[in-house]
C-alpha positions in Angstrom: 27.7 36.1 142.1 25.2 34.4 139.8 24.8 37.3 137.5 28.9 37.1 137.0 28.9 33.9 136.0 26.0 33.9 134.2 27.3 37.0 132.3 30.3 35.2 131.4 32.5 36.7 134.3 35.7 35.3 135.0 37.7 37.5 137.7 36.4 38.9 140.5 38.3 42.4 141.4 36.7 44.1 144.4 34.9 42.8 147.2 32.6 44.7 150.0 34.3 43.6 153.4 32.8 44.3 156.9 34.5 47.1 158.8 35.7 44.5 161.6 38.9 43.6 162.8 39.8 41.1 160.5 39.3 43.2 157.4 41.6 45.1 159.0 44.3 41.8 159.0 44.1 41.8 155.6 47.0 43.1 153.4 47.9 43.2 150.0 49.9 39.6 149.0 47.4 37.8 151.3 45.4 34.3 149.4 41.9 34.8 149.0 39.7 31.5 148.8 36.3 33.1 147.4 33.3 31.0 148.8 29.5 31.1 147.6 27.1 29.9 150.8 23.5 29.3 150.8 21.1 26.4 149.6 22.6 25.5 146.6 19.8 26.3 144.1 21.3 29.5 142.2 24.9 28.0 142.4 26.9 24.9 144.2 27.9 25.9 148.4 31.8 25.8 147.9 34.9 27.3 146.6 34.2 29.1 143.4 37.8 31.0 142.9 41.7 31.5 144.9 43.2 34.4 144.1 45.1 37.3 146.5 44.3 40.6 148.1 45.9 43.3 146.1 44.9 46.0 148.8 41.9 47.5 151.3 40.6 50.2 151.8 37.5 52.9 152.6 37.5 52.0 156.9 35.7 54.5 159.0 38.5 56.6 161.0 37.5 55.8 165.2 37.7 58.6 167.3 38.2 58.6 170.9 33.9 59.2 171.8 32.8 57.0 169.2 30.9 54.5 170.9 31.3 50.6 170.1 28.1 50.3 168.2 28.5 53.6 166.0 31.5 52.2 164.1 30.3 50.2 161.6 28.0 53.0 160.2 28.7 52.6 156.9 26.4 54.1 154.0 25.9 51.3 151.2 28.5 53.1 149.4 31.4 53.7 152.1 31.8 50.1 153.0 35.0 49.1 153.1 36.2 47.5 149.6 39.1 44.8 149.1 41.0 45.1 145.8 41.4 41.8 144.8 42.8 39.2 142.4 40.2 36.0 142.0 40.0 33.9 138.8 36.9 32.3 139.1 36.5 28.1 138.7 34.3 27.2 135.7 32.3 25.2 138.7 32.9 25.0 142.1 34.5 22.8 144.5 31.4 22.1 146.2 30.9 22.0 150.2 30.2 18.1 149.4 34.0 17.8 147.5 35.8 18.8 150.5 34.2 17.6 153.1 34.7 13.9 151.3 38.4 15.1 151.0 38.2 15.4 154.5 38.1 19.1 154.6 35.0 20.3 157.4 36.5 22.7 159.5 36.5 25.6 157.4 34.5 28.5 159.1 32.3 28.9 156.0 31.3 25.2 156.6 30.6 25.3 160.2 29.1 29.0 159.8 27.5 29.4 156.7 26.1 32.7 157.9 28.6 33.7 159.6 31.5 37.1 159.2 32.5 38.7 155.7 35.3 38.0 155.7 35.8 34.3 156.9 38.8 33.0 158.6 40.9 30.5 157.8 44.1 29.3 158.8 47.2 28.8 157.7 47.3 25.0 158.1 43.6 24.7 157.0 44.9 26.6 153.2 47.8 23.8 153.0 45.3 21.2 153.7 43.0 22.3 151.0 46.3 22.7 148.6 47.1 19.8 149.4 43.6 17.8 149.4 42.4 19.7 146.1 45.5 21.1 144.3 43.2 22.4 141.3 42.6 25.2 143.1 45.9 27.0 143.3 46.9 25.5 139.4 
């Protein structure tokens, strides 16, 4: 993510997603908040683009004696990639923003190390439309 920015990048169009059951929720149409984690040095914890899944694909086919542990064995390039649709912010909405907007429930803010891809809610996206309409101009 740095060396978009930093290379004048402005849209994010594919992602690497884990091969888990929630990449497997997502579908073409669906909103996409695109957060940056960590310490803050290389760039701000918080929202850096909203945009939409335009599709998902490249999931390891499951068969019947595959074992629970075997089914994420992904090579670096078979992970499963999202198609997506993200206009990146010229700076983020920064962890600090929304929490005083009163927004800290957000998975990626009560586990910053946690899945790819994140979960949030329906009611948690209004809030945050709502709270910090920017995003969604």
């Amino acid at each position: 993510m740095p060396q978009l920015i930093a290379g004048g990048g402005h849209r994010i169009d594919r992602w690497c997603v884990a091969d888990n059951y929630r990449s497997r929720m997502m579908a073409a149409g669906d909103p996409v908040v695109f957060w940056v984690s960590g310490d803050g040095r290389l760039l701000a914890r918080g929202i850096w683009g909203v945009g939409h899944v335009l599709g998902v694909g490249g999931f390891r086919r499951s068969s019947p004696g595959d074992r629970l542990g075997s089914r994420n064995a992904h090579g670096p390039d078979e992970r499963p990639r999202a198609s997506v649709d993200i206009p990146l912010l010229t700076g983020a909405v920064s962890d600090r923003q929304l929490r005083a907007a009163g927004i800290n429930d957000l998975e990626v803010q009560r586990q910053p190390q946690g899945s790819n891809p994140s979960w949030i809610s329906a009611t948690q996206l209004a809030r945050l439309a709502d709270s910090v309409p920017e995003l969604f101009d």
